[in-house]
C-alpha positions in Angstrom: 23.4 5.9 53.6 21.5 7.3 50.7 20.2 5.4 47.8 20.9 6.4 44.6 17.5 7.1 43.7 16.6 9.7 46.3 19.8 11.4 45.9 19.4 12.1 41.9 16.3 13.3 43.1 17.6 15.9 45.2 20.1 17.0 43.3 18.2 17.2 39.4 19.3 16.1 36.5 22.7 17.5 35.0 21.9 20.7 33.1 25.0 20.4 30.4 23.7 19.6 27.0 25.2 18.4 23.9 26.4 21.9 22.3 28.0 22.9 25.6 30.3 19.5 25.7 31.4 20.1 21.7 32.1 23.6 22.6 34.5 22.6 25.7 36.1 20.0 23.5 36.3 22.5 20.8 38.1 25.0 23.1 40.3 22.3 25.2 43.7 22.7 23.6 44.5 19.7 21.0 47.3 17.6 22.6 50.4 17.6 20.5 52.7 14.7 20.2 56.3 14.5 18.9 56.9 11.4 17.1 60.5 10.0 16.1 60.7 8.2 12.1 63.4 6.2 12.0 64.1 5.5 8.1 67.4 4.1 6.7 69.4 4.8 9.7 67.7 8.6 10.0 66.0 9.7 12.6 63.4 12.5 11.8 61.5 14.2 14.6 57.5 14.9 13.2 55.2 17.3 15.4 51.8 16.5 15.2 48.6 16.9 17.0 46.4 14.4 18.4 43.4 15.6 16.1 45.2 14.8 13.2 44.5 11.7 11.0 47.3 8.9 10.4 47.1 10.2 6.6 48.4 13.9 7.6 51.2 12.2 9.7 51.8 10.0 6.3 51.9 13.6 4.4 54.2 15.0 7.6 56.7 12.1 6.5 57.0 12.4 3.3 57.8 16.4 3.6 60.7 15.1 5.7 61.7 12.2 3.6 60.3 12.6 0.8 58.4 9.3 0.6 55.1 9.3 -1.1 52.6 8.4 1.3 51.0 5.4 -0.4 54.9 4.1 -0.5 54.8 4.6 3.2 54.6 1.3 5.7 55.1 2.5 8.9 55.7 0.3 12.0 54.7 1.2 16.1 55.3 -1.5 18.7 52.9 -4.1 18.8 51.1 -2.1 15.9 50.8 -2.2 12.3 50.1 1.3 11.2 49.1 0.2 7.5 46.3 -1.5 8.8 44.7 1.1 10.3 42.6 4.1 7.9 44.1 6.6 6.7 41.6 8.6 8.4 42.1 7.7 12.1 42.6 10.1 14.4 46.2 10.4 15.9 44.6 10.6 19.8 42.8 7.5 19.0 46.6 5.6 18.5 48.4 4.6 21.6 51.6 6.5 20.9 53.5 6.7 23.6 55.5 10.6 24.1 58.5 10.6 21.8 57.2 7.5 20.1 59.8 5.9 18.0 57.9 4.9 14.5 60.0 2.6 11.9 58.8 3.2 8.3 59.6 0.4 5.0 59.4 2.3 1.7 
């Protein structure tokens, strides 16, 4: 069996550098989620991608229900969106595929 070492050795050292990885992720499509609001008894299906921030899926409500954003408490399972910034990135929330989101306001 091989050591570590002696095999890194052989093989060299990765030759993929910094720009190369931002331009994949750049090119890898974004991931986009469909997200239920339920809000007084409604039930309002938002599209969103997972490189948008938790303030453009506030600004994605409020087209549909017309609730300002800063009005806006939205609740997850086990999560308390208002806690989280505004700028947080939607991938970075564990939303599971047609995620059901209660919103107060």
């Amino acid at each position: 069996m091989a050591d570590i070492a002696s095999y890194s050795s052989v093989v060299g050292p990765s030759t993929v550098d910094e720009a190369s990885l931002a331009a994949m992720a750049e090119a890898a499509p974004s991931e986009e989620m469909t997200l239920v609001v339920k809000w007084r008894g409604q039930e309002q299906t938002v599209r969103m991608v997972g490189d948008d921030t938790l303030g453009e899926l506030k600004l994605r409500i409020c087209e549909v229900t017309g609730v300002l954003p800063k009005r806006q408490t939205l609740l997850y399972p086990k999560l308390i969106l208002k806690d989280i910034d505004d700028s947080t990135l939607l991938s970075s929330i564990p939303f599971k595929p047609n995620g059901k989101i209660s919103m107060i306001g």
